[in-house]
matplotlib code that plots the C-alpha trace (Angstrom):
import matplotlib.pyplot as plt

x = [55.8, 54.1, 54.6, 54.4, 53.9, 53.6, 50.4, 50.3, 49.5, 52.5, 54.9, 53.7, 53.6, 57.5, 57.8, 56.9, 58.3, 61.8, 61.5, 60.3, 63.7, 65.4, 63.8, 65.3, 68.7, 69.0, 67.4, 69.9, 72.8, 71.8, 72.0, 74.7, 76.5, 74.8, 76.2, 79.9, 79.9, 78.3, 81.3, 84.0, 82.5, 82.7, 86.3, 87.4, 85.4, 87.4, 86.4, 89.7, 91.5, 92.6, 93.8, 96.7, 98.0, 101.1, 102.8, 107.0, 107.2, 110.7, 110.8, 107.3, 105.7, 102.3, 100.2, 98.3, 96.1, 98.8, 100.7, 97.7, 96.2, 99.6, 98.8, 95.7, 93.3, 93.2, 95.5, 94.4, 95.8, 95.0, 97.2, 100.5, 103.0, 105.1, 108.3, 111.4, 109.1, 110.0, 106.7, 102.9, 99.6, 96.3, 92.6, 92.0, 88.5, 90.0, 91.9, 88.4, 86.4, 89.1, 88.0, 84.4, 84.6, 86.3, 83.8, 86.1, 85.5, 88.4, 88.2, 89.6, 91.9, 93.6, 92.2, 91.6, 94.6, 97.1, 101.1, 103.2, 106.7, 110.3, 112.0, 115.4, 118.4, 119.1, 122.6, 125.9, 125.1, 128.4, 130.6, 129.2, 129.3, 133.0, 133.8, 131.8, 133.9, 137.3, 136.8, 135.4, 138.3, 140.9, 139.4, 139.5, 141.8, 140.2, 137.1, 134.9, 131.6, 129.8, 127.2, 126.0, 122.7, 122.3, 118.4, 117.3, 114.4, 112.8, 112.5, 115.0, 114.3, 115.6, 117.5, 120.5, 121.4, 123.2, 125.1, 127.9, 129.5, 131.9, 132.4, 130.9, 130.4, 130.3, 131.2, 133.8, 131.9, 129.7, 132.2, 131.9, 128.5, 126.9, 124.2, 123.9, 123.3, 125.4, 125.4, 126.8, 127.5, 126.7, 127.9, 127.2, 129.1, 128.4, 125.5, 126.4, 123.5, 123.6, 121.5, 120.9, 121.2, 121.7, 123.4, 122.9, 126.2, 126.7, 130.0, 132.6, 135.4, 138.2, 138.5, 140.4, 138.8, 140.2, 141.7, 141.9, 140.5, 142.6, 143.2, 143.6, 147.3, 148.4, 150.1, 149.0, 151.1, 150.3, 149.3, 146.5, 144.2, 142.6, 141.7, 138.5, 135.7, 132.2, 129.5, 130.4, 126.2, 127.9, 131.2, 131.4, 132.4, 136.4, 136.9, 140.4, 141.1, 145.0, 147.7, 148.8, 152.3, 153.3, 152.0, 148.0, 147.8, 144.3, 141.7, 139.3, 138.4, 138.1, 136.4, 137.7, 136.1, 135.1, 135.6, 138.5, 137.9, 140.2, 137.7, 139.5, 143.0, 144.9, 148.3, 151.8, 153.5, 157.1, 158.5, 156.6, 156.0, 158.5, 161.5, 164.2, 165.2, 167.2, 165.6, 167.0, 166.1, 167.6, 168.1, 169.3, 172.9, 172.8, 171.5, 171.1, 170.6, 168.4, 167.8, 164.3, 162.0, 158.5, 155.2, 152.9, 153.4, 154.4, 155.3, 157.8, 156.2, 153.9, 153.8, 153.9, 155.1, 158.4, 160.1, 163.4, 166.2, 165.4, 161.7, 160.5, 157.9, 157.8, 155.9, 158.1, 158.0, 159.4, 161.7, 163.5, 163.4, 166.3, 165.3, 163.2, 162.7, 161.5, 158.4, 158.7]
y = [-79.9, -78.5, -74.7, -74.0, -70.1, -68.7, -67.0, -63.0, -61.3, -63.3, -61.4, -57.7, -58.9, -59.6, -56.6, -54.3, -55.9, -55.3, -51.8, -51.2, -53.1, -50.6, -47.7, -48.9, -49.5, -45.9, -43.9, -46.1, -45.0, -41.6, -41.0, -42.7, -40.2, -37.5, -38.3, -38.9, -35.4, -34.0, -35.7, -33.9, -30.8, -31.2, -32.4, -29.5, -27.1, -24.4, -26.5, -27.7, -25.0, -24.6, -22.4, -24.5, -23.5, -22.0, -21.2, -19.7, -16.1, -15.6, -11.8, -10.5, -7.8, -8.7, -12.0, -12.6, -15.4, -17.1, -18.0, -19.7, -21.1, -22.1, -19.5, -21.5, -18.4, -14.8, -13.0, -10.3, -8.9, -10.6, -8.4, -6.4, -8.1, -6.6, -5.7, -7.7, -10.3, -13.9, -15.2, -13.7, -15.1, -13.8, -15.0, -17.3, -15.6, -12.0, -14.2, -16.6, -13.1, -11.8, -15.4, -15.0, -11.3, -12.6, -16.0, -18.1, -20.9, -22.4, -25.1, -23.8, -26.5, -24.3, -24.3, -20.8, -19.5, -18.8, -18.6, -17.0, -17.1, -17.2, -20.2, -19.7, -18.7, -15.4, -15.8, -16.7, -20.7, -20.8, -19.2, -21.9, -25.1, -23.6, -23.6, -27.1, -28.9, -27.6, -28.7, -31.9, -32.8, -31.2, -34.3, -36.5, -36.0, -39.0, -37.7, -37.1, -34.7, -35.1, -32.8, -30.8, -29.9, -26.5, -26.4, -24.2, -25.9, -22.9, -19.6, -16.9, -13.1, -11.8, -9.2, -11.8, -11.0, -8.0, -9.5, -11.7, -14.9, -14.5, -18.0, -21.6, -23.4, -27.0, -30.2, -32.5, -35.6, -33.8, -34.4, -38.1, -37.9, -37.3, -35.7, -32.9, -29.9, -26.7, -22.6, -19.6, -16.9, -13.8, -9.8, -6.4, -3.4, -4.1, -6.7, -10.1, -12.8, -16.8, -18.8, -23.0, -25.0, -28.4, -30.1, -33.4, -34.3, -37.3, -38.1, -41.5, -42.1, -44.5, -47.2, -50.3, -53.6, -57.0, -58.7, -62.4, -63.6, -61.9, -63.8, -62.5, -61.3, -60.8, -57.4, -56.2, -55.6, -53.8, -57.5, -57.8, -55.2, -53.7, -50.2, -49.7, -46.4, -46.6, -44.4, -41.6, -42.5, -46.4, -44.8, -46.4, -44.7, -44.9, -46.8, -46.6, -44.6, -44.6, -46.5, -48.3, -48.1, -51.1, -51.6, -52.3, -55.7, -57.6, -58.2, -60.5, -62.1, -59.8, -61.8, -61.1, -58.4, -56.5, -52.4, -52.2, -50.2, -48.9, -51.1, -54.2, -53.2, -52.4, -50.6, -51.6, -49.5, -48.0, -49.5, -52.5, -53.5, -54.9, -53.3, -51.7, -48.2, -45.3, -43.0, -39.4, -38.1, -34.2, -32.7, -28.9, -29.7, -33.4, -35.7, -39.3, -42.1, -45.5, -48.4, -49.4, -51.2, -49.9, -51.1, -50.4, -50.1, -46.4, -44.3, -41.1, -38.3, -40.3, -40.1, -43.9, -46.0, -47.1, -49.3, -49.0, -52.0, -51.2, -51.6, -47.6, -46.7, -43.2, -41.5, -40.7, -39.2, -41.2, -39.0, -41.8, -45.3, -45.8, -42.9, -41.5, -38.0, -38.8, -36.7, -35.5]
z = [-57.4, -54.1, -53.0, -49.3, -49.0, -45.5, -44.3, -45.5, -42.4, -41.1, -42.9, -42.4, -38.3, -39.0, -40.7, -38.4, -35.5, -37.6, -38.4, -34.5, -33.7, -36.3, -34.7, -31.0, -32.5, -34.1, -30.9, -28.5, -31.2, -31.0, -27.4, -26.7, -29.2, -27.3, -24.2, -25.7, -27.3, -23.6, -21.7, -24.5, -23.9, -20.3, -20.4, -22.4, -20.5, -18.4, -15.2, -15.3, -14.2, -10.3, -8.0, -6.2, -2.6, -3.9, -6.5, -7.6, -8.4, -8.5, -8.7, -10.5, -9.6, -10.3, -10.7, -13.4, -14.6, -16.5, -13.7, -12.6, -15.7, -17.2, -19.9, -21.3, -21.2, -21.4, -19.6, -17.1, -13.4, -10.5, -7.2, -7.0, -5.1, -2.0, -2.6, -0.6, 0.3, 0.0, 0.6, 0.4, 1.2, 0.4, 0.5, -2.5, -2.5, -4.0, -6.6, -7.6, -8.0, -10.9, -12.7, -12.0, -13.4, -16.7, -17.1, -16.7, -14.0, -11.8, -9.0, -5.6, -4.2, -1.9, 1.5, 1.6, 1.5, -1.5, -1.3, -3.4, -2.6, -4.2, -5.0, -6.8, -4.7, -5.4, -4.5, -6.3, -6.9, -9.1, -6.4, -3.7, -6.1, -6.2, -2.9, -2.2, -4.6, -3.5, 0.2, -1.4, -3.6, -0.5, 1.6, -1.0, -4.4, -6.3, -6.2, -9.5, -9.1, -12.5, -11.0, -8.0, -6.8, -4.2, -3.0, 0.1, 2.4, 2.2, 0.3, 0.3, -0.2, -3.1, -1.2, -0.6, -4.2, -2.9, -0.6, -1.0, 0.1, 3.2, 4.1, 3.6, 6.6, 6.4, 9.3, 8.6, 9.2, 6.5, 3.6, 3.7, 2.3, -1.1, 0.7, 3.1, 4.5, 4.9, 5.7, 4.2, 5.6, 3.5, 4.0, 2.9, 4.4, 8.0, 8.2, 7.9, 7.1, 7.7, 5.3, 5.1, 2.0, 1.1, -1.9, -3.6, -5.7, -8.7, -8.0, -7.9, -5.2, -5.7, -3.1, -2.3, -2.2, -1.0, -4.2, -2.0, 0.7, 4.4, 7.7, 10.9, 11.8, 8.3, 7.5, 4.6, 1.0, -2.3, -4.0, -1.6, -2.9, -5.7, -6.7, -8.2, -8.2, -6.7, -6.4, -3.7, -1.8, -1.4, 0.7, 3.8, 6.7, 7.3, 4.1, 3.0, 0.0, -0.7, -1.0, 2.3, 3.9, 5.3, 9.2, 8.6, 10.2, 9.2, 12.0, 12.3, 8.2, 5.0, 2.0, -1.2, -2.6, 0.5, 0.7, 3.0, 5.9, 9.1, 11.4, 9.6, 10.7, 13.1, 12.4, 13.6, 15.5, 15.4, 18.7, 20.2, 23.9, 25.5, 23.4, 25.1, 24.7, 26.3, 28.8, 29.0, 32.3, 33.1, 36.1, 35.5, 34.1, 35.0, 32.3, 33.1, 30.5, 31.9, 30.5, 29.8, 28.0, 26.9, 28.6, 25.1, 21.6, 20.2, 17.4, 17.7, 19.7, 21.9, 25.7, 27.2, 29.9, 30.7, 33.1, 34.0, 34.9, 38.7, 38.3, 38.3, 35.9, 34.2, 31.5, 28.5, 25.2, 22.4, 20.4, 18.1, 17.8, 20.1, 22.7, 24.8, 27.3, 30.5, 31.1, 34.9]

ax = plt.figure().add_subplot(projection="3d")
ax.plot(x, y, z, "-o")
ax.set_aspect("equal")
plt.show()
């Protein structure tokens, strides 16, 4: 049998370059430990504070570094706030030096300039959800608010708390959206303040919806519709709400399914054009009765045109089906 054993310098020349490899591996291991435990340190370090451009007091008296640091370090005073101020700025330099004197390092992300300023309402919010949702559901019964939201656009002093609500002042064309904007006025003994909020309501509105396909010219009946609730944001304007009386004649082509609207009717009037009626026409004690016929469609109590049977035109009001007072 033959033996081939490789050369003996050989294998101390492997051996060493091995243990030089070794020594690479474990240096390149250590550092890259070092720099892990150097990036913690640096990510839990107190440079991760900052001092914001504003920040909600809502009645303190003084700020302190809690408000600032969320309550992650010491706590310690920073400035006294004025009284019956809604907003207050100061130099973000006087509030850096109160960290710098307690070690503590912050990043200033303010501009220079700090605010501090009120953000609840310090009025009755109960009394004017109140009031909102009663001239809501007045304009439309079917209405159902799950929730409503009052915000101001900007802050108010916490003075108003000692006044209270007068009146709510909100449009018309207002109330036929989810979303909006609206005053109240506010009073104590003789002085009378106006402030602007908006509200943001969750809330569902019954409509009616086509339940077939409607032509042109057809008046519509119960059968043809459907009552169903949407979301009060998807209301379109003039949609109808109720149940119809008879007199809504289709225009134009509803698909089934549509949200019926006033813009797809027109309604039928009391006494059409063309129908003949008695016109009263006094003269002090004398009262004369003319036959006419009516130059436009009405309803009782509207001023129209009428012709008489010897071809004079007048205006008249409509005060029955049958009659009408000439208007001289």
């Amino acid at each position: 049998m033959i033996l081939f054993h490789p050369p003996s310098g050989n294998s101390s020349v492997v051996e060493h370059d091995l243990a030089k490899v070794g020594v690479a591996s474990s240096n390149l291991v250590s550092r890259s430990i070092l720099i892990f435990l150097f990036m913690l340190s640096f990510l839990n370090s107190s440079d991760k504070f900052f001092l914001k451009e504003s920040y909600c007091v809502d009645g303190l008296k003084n700020v302190t570094a809690s408000l600032i640091t969320k309550q992650k370090t010491k706590n310690f005073f920073i400035l006294k706030l004025p009284l019956n101020r809604a907003k207050y700025t100061v130099s973000s330099l006087k509030i850096l030096s109160k960290f710098r004197e307690n070690d503590i390092n912050i990043t200033d992300l303010s501009k220079g300039v700090v605010l501090f300023k009120n953000c609840k309402i310090p009025i009755n919010l109960k009394k004017i959800k109140s009031e909102l949702i009663y001239k809501f559901k007045k304009r439309f019964p079917s209405l159902h608010i799950k929730k409503i939201f009052i915000t101001s656009p900007s802050s108010l002093s916490p003075n108003l708390s000692f006044y209270h609500i007068e009146k709510i002042k909100l449009r018309q064309s207002t109330l036929n959206h989810a979303k909006g904007s609206f005053s109240v006025i506010l009073k104590r003994a003789k002085k009378r303040k106006q402030v602007y909020l908006k509200y943001d309501m969750d809330a569902t509105i019954i409509i009616l919806k086509a339940n077939y396909s409607l032509r042109n010219g057809k008046i519509l009946q119960n059968n043809d519709y459907i009552k169903t609730r949407i979301n009060f944001y998807k209301l379109p304007a003039r949609a109808l709400r109720d149940s119809l009386q008879n007199g809504y004649i289709v225009k134009g082509y509803i698909r089934k399914g549509s949200i019926l609207s006033m813009n797809n009717f027109k309604i039928k009037k009391a006494i059409l054009k063309g129908e003949y009626i008695k016109a009263i026409l006094k003269d002090g004690n004398l009262i004369l009765e003319i036959d006419s016929h009516l130059l436009s469609d009405a309803n009782i109590g509207d001023i129209v045109q009428i012709r008489t049977v010897a071809g004079r035109v007048y205006k008249a009001k409509i005060v029955s089906l049958k009659t009408a007072l000439i208007q001289e």
